[in-house]
C-alpha positions as CSV (number, residue, x, y, z in Angstrom):
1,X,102.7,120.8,101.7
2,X,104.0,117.8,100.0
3,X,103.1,117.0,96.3
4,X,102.4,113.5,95.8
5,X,100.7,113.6,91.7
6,X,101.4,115.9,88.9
7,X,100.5,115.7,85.8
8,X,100.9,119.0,82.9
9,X,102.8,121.0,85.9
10,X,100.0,120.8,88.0
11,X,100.2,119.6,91.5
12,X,97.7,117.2,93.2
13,X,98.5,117.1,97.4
14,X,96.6,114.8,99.2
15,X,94.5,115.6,102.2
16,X,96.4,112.7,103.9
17,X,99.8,113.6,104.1
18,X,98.7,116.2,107.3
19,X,98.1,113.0,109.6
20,X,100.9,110.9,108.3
21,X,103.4,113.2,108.7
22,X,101.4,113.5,112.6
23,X,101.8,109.7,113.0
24,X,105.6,109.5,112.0
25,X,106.1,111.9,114.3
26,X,105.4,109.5,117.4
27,X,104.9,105.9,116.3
28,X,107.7,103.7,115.3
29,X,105.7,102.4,112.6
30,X,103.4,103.9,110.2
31,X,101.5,101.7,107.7
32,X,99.3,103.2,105.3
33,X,96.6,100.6,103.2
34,X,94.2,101.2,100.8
35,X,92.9,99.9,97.6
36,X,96.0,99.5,94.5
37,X,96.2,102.2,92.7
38,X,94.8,104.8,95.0
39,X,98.2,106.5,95.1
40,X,100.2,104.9,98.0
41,X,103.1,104.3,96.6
42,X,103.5,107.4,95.2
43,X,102.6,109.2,98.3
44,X,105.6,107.5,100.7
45,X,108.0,107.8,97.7
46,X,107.7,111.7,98.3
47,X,108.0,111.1,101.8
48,X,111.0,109.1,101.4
49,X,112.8,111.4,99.9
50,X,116.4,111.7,100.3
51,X,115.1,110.8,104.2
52,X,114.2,107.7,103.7
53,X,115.4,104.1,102.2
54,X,113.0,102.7,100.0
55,X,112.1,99.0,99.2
56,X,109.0,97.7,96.9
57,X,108.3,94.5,97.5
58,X,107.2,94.7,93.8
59,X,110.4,94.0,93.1
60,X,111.3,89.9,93.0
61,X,114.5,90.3,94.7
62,X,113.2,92.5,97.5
63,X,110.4,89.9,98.3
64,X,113.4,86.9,97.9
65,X,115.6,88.8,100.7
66,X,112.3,89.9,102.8
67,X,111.9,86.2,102.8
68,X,115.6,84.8,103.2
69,X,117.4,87.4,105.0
70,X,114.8,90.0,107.0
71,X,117.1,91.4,109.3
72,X,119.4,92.9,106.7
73,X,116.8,94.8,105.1
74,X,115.3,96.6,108.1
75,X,118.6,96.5,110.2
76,X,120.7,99.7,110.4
77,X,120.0,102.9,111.7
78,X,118.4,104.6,108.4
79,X,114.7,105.1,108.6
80,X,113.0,102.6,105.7
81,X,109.7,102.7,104.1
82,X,108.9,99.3,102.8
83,X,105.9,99.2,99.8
84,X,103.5,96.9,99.4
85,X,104.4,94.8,102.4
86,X,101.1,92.7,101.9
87,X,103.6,90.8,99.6
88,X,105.5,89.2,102.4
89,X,103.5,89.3,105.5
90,X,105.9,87.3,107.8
91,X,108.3,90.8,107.3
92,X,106.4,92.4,109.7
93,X,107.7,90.1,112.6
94,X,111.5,91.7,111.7
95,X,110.0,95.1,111.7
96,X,108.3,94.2,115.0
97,X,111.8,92.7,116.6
98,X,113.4,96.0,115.2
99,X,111.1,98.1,116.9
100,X,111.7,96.5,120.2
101,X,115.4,96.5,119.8
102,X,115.0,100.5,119.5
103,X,111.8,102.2,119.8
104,X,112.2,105.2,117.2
105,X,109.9,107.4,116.1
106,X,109.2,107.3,112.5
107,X,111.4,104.3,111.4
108,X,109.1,102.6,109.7
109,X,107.0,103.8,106.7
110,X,105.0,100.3,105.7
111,X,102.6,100.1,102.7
112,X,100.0,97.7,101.6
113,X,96.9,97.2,99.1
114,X,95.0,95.2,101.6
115,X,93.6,95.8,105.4
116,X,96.6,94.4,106.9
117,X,94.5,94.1,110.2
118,X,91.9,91.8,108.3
119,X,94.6,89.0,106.8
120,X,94.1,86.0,107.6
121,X,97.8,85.2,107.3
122,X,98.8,87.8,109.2
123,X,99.0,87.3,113.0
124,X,101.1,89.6,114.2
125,X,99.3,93.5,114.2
126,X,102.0,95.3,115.4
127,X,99.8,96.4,118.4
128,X,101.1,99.3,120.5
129,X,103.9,100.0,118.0
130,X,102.3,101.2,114.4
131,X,99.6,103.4,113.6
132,X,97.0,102.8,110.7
133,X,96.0,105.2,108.2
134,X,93.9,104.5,105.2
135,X,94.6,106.5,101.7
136,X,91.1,106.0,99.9
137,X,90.3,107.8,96.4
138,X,90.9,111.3,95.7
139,X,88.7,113.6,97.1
140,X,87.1,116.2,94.8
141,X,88.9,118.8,96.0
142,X,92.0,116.6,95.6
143,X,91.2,116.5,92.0
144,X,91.4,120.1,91.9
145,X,94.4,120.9,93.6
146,X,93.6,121.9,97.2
147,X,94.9,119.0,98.9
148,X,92.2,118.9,101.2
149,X,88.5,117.2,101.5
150,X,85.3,119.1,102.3
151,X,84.1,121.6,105.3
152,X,83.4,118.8,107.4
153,X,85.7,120.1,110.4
154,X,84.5,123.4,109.7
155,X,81.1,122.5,110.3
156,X,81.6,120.7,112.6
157,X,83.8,123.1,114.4
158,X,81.6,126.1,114.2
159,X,78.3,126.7,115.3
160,X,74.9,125.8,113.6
161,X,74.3,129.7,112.8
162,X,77.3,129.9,111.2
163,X,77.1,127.4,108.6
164,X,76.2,129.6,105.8
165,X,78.5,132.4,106.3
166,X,81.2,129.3,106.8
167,X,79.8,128.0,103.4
168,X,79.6,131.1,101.7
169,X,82.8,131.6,102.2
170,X,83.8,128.9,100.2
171,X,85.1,129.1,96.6
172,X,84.8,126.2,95.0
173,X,83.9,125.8,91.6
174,X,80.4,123.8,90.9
175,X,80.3,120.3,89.5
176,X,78.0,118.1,87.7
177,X,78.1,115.1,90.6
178,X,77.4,112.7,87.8
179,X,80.5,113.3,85.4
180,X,82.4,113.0,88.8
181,X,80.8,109.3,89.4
182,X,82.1,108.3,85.8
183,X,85.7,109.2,86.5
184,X,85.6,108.3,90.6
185,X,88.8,108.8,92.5
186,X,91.8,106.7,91.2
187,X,94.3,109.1,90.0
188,X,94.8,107.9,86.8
189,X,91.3,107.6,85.1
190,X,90.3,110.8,87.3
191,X,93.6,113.2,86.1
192,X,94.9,111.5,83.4
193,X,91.5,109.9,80.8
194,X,88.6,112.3,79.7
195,X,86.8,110.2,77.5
196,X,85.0,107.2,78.7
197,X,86.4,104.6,76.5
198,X,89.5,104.9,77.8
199,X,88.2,104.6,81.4
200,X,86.6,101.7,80.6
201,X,89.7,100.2,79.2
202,X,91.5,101.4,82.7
203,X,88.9,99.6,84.6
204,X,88.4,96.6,83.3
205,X,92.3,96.2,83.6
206,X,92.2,96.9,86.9
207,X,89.4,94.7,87.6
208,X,91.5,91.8,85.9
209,X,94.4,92.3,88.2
210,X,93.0,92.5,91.0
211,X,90.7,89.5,90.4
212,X,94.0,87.5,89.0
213,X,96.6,88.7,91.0
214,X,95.4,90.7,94.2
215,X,92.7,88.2,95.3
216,X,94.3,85.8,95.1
217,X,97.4,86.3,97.6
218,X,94.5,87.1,99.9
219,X,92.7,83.6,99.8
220,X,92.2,81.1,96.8
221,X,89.0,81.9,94.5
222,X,88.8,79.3,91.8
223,X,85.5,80.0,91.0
224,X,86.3,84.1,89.5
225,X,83.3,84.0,87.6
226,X,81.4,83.8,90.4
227,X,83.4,86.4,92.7
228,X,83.2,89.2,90.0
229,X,79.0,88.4,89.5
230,X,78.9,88.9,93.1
231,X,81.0,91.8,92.7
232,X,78.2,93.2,90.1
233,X,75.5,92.1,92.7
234,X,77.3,94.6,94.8
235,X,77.8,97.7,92.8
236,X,74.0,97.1,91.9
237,X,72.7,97.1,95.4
238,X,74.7,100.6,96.3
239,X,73.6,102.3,99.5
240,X,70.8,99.5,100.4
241,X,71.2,97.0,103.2
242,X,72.7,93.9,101.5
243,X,70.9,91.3,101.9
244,X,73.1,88.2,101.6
245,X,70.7,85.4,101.7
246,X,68.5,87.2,99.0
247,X,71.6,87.5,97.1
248,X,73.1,84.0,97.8
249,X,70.1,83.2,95.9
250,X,70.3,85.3,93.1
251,X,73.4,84.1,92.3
252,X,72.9,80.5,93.0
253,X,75.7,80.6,95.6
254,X,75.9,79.4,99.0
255,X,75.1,81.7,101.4
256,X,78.8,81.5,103.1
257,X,80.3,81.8,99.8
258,X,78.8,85.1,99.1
259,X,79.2,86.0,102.9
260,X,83.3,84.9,102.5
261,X,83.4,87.1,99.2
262,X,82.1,90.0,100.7
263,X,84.5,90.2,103.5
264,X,87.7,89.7,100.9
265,X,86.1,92.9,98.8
266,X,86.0,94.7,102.6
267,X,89.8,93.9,102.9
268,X,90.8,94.5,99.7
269,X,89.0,98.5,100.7
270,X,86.9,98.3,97.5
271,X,83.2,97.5,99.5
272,X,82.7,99.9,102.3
273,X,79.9,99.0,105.0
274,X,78.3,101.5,106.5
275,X,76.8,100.5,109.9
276,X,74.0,102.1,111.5
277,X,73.6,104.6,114.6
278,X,72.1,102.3,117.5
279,X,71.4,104.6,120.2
280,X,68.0,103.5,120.5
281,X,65.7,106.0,122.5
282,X,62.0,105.6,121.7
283,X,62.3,104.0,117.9
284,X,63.4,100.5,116.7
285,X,66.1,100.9,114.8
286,X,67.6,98.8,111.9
287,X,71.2,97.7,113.0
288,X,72.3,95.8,109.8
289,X,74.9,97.8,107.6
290,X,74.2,99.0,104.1
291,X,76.9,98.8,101.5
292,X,78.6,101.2,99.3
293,X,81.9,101.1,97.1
294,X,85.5,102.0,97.9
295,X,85.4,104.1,94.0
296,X,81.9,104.9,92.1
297,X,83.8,105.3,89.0
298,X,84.7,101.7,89.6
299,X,81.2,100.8,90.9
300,X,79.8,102.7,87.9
301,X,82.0,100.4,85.2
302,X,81.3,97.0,87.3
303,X,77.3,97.8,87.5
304,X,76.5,98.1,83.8
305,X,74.5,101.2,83.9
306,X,75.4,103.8,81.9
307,X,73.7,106.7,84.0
308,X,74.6,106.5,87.7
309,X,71.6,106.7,89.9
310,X,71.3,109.2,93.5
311,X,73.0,106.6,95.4
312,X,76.1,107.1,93.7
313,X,76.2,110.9,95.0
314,X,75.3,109.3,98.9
315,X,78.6,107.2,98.0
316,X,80.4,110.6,96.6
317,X,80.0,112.1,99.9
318,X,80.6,108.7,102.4
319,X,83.9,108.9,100.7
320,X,84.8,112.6,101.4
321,X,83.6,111.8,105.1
322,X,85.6,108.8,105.2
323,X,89.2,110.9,103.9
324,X,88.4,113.7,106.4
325,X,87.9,111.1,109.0
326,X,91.0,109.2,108.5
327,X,92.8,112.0,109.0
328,X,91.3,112.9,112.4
329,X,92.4,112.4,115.4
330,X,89.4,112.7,117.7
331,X,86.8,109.7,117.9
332,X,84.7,110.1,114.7
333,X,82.1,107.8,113.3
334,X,80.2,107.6,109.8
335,X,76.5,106.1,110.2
336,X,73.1,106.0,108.9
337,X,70.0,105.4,110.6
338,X,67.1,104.0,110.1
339,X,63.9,103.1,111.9
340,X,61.7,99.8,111.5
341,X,58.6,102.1,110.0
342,X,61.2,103.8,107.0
343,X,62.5,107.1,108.5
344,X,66.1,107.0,107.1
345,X,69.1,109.4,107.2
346,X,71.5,108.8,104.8
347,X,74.6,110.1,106.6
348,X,75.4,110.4,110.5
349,X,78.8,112.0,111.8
350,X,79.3,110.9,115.6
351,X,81.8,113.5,117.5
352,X,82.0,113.0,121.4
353,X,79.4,115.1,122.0
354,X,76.6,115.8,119.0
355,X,75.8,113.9,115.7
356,X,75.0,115.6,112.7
357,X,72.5,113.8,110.3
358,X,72.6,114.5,106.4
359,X,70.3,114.0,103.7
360,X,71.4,113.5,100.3
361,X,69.2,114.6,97.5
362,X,70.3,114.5,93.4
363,X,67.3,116.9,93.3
364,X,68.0,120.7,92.3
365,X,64.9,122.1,94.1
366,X,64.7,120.3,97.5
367,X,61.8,121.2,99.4
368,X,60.7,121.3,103.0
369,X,59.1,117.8,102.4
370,X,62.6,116.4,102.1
371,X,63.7,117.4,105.1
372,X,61.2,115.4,106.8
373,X,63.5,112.6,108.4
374,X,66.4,114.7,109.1
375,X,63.4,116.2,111.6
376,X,62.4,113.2,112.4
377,X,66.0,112.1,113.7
378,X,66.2,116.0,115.6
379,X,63.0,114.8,117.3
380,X,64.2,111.6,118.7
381,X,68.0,112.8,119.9
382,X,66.7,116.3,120.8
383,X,69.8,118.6,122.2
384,X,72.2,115.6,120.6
385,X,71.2,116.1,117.7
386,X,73.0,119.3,115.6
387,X,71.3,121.0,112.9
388,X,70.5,118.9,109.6
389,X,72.4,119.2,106.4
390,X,70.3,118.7,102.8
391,X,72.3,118.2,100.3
392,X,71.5,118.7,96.9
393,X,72.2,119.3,93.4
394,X,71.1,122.9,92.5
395,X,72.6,126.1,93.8
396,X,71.0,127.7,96.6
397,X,72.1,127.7,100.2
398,X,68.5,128.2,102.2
399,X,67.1,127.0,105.6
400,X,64.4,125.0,104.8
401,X,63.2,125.0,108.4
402,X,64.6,126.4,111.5
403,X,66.7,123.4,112.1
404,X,67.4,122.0,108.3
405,X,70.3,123.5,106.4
406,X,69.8,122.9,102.2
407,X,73.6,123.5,100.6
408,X,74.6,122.2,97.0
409,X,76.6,119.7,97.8
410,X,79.9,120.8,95.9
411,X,79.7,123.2,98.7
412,X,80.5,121.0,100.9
413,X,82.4,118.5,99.4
C-alpha cells in the first residue's frame, strides 16, 4: 500500500488510494477534489513518484505558462499530474484536447480544493474522459494507521446473523468520540497538535485562508463578515434540516444571499447535505436535506461550543460512510429519513438491493426504547429493509430486538 503522511516514523495510508490507483487504471484522467488541506497534494505526490511529472499550480510560474502556453505543459508522452488545477480552470480544455489526441489510460492525475463539477467558471467537465474521486478528512482508522475506514462493506457484504461475529472480530482500540470531534480529520491538527490551543490557532488560520483566498477565486464575497456568521449559523444547526428562510432571518440577510453562500461552502466540500430516502410507501416523508460539516473539528472551532453535542458523533460517522463510499464502485447512497409525525433515522445506506438504517446514540446504555424508529422504518420497507444498527457510546455488542443490532460505535467506525 502506498504511504501518503508520516509523521515520528509512523505511516498514515489513506483508504483512498485503493480506488485511485482503480481509476488510473482505465480513465485518461483522474481528478481528485476535496477540501485544502485534507491531504491531496500529498497523496498524488506519492503517486507521482518517479512515474509521474508533477506541476502545482501553487507555483506563479506554473499558473503563468498554464495560462500562456497550455500545450507545452501537458504535451509529451510522460504521464503528468497537475495540483490544484482549480487555479487555472481554462487548463482543463488542453488536458481535454490532449486526451482526444491520444486516449491513454492514466495520463492525467488533476487535483483541486473545490468541486470542479460545481464551478461556475468552469464549462468544460471532462465528460466521458475523467473520473471523480473525492479525498475527505481522515477516517479514524486513518488516524491510526490502517489505511482503511470502517466495516461498512463488511456488513454490508455479510449476512445480518453474522454481524457480531464480523464485529467481534474486530480489534480496534476504543475511543472517546468526543476528543475525536475536537481534533476532526485534517491531518495536521489530527497527527501533528495535542493540545487545544494549538488547534485553535490551526483553525482559525485555516478559516482565514480560505475566507481570504479560497472563496474568493470561487465567486466575489465582499461582505466576509457576513459569509463566516453564516458559516457559524451552519456549524450551529449540525444534523437539522436547514432552514434557510429562518436563517436568512436570523442573520438579517437575504434569503438568496444565504441560499448563494451555502452552495459556495457545498463546493468548497466543507457543508455536506444529506438528502433524504423518498421511497414513499404508506408515510409522508420529509424530502428536504439536513446539513452537516465536511470536518467536526472544524465545525467544533467555527460553532463556539466548547463541548460538542450528539450530532457531532452522527457527523463522525456520515463522514466514515462518505470515505468508504467514495471509494466504491457499486451504486451507493447516504440518507436519512424522516416522516411528517417525527419518526427519524439518522443514517440510511442504499445498495441495489436492501438499505440499512442506523441510529446514532452518544448514550452508553441504549435501550430497546431507542430502537423504536429503526423498527419503525423495518415496518414500512419490510424485506428491503436489513437489520438495524444502534450505535452507541458504551461497550456492549447486544441485540436489542430480533431485528436491532446495538454495537459501540468505534466498532464500527
Amino acid at each position: 500500500m502506498d504511504i501518503i503522511h508520516a509523521m515520528n516514523n509512523f505511516t498514515f495510508p489513506r483508504f483512498t488510494i485503493k480506488a485511485l490507483n482503480q481509476r488510473l487504471g482505465v480513465m485518461p484522467a483522474v481528478i481528485v477534489t476535496g477540501a485544502r488541506q485534507t491531504g491531496k497534494s500529498t497523496l498524488v505526490k506519492v503517486l507521482t513518484k518517479g512515474k509521474r511529472s508533477y506541476f502545482s499550480l501553487d507555483d506563479l510560474d506554473i499558473v503563468d505558462l498554464a495560462r500562456n502556453n497550455p500545450e507545452a505543459l501537458v504535451g509529451g508522452e510522460v504521464n503528468i499530474t497537475l495540483d490544484e488545477v482549480q487555479r487555472e480552470p481554462s487548463l482543463l480544455f488542453a488536458v481535454k484536447r490532449s486526451i482526444d489526441a491520444k486516449r491513454q489510460p492514466g495520463r492525467f492525475l488533476l487535483t483541486g480544493s473545490a468541486n470542479l463539477l460545481l464551478m461556475r467558471n468552469v464549462s468544460e467537465s471532462l465528460a466521458g474522459r475523467a473520473s471523480y474521486l473525492t479525498l475527505w478528512p481522515m477516517t479514524r482508522r486513518e488516524q491510526l494507521g490502517l489505511g482503511r475506514c470502517g466495516l461498512w462493506e463488511e456488513l454490508i457484504g455479510g449476512k445480518d446473523t453474522q454481524w457480531p461475529e464480523i464485529i467481534a472480530g474486530d480489534k480496534t482500540q476504543s475511543e472517546d468520540w468526543q476528543a475525536f470531534a475536537r481534533r476532526g480529520g485534517f491531518p495536521t491538527p489530527a497527527l501533528h497538535m495535542t493540545k487545544t490551543e494549538e488547534r485553535t490557532i490551526w483553525f482559525d488560520g485555516y478559516v482565514r485562508t480560505y475566507l481570504e483566498r479560497d472563496l474568493q477565486m470561487l465567486s466575489t464575497i465582499a461582505a466576509l463578515p457576513d459569509f463566516r456568521r453564516l458559516m457559524r449559523a451552519a456549524c450551529l444547526r449540525l444534523g437539522q434540516i436547514f432552514n434557510q428562510t429562518e436563517v436568512a432571518r436570523d442573520l438579517s440577510l437575504k434569503q438568496p444571499t444565504v441560499h448563494r453562500y451555502l452552495n459556495l461552502l457545498e463546493t468548497s466540500h466543507l457543508l455536506v447535505r444529506l438528502p433524504a430516502y423518498s421511497v414513499n410507501q404508506t408515510k409522508r416523508l420529509l424530502k428536504s436535506p439536513k446539513f452537516y460539516w465536511g470536518d467536526v473539528g472544524l465545525a467544533l472551532y467555527l460553532s463556539g461550543m466548547t463541548e460538542p453535542s450528539g450530532a457531532y458523533l452522527e457527523n463522525i460517522v456520515l463522514l466514515d460512510l462518505m470515505v468508504w463510499q467514495s471509494g466504491r464502485l457499486q451504486n451507493t447512497g447516504i440518507l436519512y429519513w424522516r416522516t411528517t409525525t417525527g419518526e427519524e433515522v439518522d443514517l440510511v445506506i442504499e445498495t441495489e438491493s436492501h438499505v440499512l438504517p442506523i441510529e446514532i446514540k452518544s448514550t452508553s446504555s441504549p435501550r430497546v426504547k431507542d430502537a423504536a424508529n429503526l423498527i419503525a422504518f423495518q415496518d414500512e420497507y419490510g424485506k428491503k429493509s436489513r437489520a438495524g444498527l444502534l450505535l452507541h457510546n458504551g461497550k456492549e455488542v447486544t441485540w436489542l430486538t430480533p431485528t436491532v443490532l446495538a454495537v459501540p460505535w468505534w466498532k464500527v467506525v
